[in-house]
Residue frames relative to the residue before (quaternion, step in Angstrom):
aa qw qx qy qz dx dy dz
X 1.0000 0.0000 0.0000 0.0000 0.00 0.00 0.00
X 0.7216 0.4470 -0.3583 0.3887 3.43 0.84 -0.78
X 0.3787 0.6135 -0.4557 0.5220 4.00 1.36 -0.49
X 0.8506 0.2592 -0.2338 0.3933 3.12 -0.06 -1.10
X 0.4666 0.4048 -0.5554 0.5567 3.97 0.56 0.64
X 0.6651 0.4385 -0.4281 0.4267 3.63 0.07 -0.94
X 0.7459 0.4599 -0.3688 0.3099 3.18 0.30 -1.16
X 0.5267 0.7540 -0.1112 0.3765 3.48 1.29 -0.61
X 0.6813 0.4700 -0.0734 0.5565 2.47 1.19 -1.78
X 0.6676 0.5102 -0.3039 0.4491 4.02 1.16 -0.44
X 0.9250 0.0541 -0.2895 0.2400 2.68 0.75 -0.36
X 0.4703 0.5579 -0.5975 0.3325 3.03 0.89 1.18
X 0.3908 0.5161 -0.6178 0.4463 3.38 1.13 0.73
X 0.7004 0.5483 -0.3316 0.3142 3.69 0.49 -0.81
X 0.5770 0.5612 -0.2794 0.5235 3.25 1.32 -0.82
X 0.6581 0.3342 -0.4377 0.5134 4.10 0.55 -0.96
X 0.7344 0.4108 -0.4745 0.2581 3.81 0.10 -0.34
X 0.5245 0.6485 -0.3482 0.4280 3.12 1.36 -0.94
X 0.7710 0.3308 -0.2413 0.4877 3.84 1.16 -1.08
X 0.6195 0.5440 -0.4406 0.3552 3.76 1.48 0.58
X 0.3974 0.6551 -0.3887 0.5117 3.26 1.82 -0.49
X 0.5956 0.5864 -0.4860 0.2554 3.66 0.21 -0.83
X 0.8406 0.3582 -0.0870 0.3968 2.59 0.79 -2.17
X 0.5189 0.5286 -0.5105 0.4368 3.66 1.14 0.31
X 0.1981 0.7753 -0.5060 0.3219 3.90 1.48 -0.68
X 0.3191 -0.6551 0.5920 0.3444 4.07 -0.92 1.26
X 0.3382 -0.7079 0.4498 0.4268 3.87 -0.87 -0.45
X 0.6448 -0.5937 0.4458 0.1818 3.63 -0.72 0.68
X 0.0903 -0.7314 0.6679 -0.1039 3.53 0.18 1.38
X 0.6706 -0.4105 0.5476 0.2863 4.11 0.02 0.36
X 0.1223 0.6807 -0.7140 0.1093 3.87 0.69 0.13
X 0.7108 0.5628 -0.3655 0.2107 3.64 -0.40 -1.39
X 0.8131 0.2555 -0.1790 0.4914 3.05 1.19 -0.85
X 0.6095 0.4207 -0.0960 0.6650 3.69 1.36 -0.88
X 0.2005 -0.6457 0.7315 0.0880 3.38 -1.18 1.49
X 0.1575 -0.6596 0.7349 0.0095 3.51 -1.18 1.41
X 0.1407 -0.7559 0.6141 0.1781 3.58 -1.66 0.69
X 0.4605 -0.5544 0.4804 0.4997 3.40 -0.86 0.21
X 0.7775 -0.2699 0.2717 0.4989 3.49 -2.00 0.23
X 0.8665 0.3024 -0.2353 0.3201 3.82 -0.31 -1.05
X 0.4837 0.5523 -0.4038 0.5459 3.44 1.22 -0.60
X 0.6879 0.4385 -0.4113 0.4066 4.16 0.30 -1.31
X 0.5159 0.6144 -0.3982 0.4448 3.48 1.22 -1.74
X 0.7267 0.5659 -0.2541 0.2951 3.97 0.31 -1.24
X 0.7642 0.4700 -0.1626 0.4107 3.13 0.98 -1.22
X 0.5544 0.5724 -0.1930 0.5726 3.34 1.69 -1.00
X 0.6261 0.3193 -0.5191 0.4864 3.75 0.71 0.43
X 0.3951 0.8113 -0.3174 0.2913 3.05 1.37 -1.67
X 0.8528 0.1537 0.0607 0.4954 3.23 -0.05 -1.87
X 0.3833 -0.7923 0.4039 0.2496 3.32 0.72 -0.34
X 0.1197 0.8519 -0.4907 0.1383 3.55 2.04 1.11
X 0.3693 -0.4693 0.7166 0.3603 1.80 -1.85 -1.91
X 0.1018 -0.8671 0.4840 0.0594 3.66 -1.03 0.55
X 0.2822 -0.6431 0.6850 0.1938 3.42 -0.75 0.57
X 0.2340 -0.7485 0.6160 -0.0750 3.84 -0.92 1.81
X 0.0309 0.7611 -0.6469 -0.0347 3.55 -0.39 1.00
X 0.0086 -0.7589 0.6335 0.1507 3.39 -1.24 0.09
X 0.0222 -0.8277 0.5514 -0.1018 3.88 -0.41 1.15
X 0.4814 -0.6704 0.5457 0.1448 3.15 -1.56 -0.12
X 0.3203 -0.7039 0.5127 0.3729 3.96 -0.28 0.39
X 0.6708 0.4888 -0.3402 0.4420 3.71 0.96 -0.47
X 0.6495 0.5629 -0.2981 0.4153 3.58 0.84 -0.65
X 0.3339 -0.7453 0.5563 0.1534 3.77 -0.51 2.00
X 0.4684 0.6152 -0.3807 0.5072 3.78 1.34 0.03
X 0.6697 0.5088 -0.2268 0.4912 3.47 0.65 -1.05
X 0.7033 0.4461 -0.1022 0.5440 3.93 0.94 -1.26
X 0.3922 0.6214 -0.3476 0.5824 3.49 1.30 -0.18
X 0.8385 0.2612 -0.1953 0.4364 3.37 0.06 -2.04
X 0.6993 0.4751 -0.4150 0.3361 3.50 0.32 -0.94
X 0.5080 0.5269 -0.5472 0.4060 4.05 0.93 0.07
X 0.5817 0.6541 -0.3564 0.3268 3.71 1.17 -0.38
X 0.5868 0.6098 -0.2062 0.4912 3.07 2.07 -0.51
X 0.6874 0.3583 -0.3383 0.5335 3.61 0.98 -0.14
X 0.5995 0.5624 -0.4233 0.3809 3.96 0.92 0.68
X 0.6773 -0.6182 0.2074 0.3407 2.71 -0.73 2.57
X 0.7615 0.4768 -0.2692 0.3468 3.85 0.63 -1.27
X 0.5091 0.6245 -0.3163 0.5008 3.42 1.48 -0.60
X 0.8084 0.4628 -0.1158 0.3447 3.19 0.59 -1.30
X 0.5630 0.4540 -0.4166 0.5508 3.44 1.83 -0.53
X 0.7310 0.4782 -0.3703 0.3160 3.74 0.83 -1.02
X 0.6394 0.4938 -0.4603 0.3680 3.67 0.80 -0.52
X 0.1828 0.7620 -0.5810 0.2199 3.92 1.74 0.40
X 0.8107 0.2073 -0.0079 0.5475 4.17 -1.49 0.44
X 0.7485 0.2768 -0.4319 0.4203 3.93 0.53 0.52
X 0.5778 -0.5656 0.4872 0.3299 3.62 -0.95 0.77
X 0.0357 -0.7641 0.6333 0.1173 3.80 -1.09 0.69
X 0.0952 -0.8062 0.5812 -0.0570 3.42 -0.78 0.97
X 0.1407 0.8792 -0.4410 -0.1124 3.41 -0.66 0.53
X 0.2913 -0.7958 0.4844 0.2172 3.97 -0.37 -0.12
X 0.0732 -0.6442 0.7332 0.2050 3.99 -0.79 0.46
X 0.2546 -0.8359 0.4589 0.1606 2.96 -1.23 1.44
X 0.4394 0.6739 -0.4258 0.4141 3.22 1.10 0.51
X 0.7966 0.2668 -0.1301 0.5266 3.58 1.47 -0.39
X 0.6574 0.1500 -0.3813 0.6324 3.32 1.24 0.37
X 0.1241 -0.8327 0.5254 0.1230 4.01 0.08 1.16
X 0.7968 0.2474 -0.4337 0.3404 3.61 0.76 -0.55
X 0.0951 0.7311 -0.5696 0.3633 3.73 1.27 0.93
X 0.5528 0.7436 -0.1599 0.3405 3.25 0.60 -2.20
X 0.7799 0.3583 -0.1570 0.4886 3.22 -0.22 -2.22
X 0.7697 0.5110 -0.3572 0.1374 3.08 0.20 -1.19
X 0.7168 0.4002 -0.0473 0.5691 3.15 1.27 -1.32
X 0.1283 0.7638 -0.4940 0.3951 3.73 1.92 1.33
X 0.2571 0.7143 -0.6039 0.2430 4.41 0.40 0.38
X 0.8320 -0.2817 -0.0879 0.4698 3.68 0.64 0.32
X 0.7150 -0.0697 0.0174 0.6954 3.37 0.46 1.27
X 0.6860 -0.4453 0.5753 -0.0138 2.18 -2.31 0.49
X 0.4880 0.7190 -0.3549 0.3449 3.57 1.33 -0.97
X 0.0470 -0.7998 0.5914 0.0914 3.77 -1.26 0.70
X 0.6545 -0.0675 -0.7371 -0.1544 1.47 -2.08 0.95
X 0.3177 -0.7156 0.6209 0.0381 3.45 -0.93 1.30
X 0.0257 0.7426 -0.6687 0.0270 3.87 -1.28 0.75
X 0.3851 -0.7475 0.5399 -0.0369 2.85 -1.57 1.81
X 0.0311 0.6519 -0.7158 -0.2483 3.36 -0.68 0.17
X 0.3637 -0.6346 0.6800 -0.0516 3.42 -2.14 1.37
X 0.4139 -0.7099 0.5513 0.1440 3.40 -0.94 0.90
X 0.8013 -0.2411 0.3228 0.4422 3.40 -1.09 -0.57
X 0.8003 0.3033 -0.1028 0.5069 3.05 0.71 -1.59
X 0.7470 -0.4350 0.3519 0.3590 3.53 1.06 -0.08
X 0.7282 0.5323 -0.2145 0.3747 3.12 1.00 -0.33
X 0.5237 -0.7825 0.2031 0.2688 3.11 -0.86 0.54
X 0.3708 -0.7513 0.5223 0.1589 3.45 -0.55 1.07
X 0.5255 -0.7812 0.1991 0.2718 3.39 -1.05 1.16
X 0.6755 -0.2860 0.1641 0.6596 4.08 -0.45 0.45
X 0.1110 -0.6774 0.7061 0.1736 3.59 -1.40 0.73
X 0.7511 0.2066 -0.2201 0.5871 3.73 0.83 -0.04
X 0.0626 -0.7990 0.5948 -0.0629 3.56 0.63 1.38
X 0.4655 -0.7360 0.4871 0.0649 3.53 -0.90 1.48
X 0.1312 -0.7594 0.5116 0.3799 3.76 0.36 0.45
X 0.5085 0.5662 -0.5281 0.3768 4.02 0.57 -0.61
X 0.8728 -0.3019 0.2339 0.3041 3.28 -0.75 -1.29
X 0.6573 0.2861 -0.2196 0.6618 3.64 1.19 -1.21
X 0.4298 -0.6611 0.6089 0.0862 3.10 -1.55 0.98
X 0.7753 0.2229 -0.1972 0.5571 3.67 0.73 -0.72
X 0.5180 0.5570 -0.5461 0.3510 3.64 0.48 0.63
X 0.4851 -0.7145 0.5016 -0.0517 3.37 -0.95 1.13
X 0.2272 -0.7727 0.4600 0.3736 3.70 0.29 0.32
X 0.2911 -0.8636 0.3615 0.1968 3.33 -0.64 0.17
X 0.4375 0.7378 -0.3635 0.3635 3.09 2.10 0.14
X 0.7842 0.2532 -0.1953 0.5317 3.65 1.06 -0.89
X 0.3638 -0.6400 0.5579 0.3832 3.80 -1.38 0.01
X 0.3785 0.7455 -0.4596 0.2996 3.26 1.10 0.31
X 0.6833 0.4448 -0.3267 0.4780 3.53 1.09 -1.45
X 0.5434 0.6289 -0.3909 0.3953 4.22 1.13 -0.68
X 0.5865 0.5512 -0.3151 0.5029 3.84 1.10 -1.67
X 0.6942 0.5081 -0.2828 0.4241 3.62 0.57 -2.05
X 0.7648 0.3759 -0.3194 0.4144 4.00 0.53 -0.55
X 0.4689 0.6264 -0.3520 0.5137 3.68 1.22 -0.25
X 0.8006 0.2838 -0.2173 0.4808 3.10 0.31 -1.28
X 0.5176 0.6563 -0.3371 0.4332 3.52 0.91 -0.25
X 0.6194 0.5344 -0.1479 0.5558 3.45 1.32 -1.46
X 0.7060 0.4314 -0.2707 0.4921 3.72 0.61 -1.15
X 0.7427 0.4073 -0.3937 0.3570 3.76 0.76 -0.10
X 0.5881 0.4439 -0.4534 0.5015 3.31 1.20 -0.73
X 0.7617 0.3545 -0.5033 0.2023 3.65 0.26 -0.04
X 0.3961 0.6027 -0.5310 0.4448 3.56 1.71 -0.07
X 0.8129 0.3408 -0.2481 0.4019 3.93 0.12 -0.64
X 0.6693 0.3574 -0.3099 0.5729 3.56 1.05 0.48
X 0.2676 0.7656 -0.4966 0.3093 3.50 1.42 0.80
């Protein structure tokens, strides 16, 4: 009887870690195909070049967050985010990223659009409910609709 507690007892320790690793798992933004920078490297390139950038900030724990980034590996996403800096941030490791870019909550996943200089350019998909920088995440339509949204204010602010 006692084998069999122990034995028990392993592995359903083995199973909860096996089922915290998952959720600690980074989340796949599509690297392979899409060059993301981190916050200071994007911040860099956007003077550099004088773009634009589409600023996420997410979480590895957040099934919201892992949701959106699958929007990142659709073929149409991926042609439209063509000629725009990607930058992202885990706010759990870059916290005063976070604060800074706090305009209505904390909640993730939140997307910036960045000028040239970095700065932030108001909501291009302004939520009438509450969060301005949340993005549904159900269609790639709302990702295409902010790209292309992003590429014009910067043709007219050239």
């Amino acid at each position: 009887m006692f084998k069999i507690k122990l034995t028990l007892m392993f592995v359903c320790v083995y199973m909860a870690l096996n089922v915290i690793a998952k959720e600690d798992q980074h989340i796949n933004w599509n690297d392979a195909e899409l060059k993301w920078f981190s916050y200071q490297d994007g911040i860099d390139e956007l003077k550099n070049n004088n773009g634009v950038g589409l600023f996420i900030i997410y979480a590895d724990w957040c099934p919201t967050c892992k949701a959106y980034s699958k929007l990142f590996k659709n073929p149409v996403v991926v042609k439209s985010l063509q000629g725009i800096t990607l930058i992202r941030a885990n706010m759990d490791k870059e916290p005063l990223i976070n604060e800074q870019y706090n305009r209505d909550g904390t909640y993730v996943p939140r997307t910036f659009a960045l000028d040239g200089s970095g700065q932030l350019i108001k909501p291009l998909h302004p939520n009438k409910q509450r969060y301005d920088y949340f993005l549904p995440v159900e269609q790639p339509r709302y990702v295409v609709n902010f790209a292309t949204q992003l590429k014009a204010y910067h043709d007219n602010h050239r």
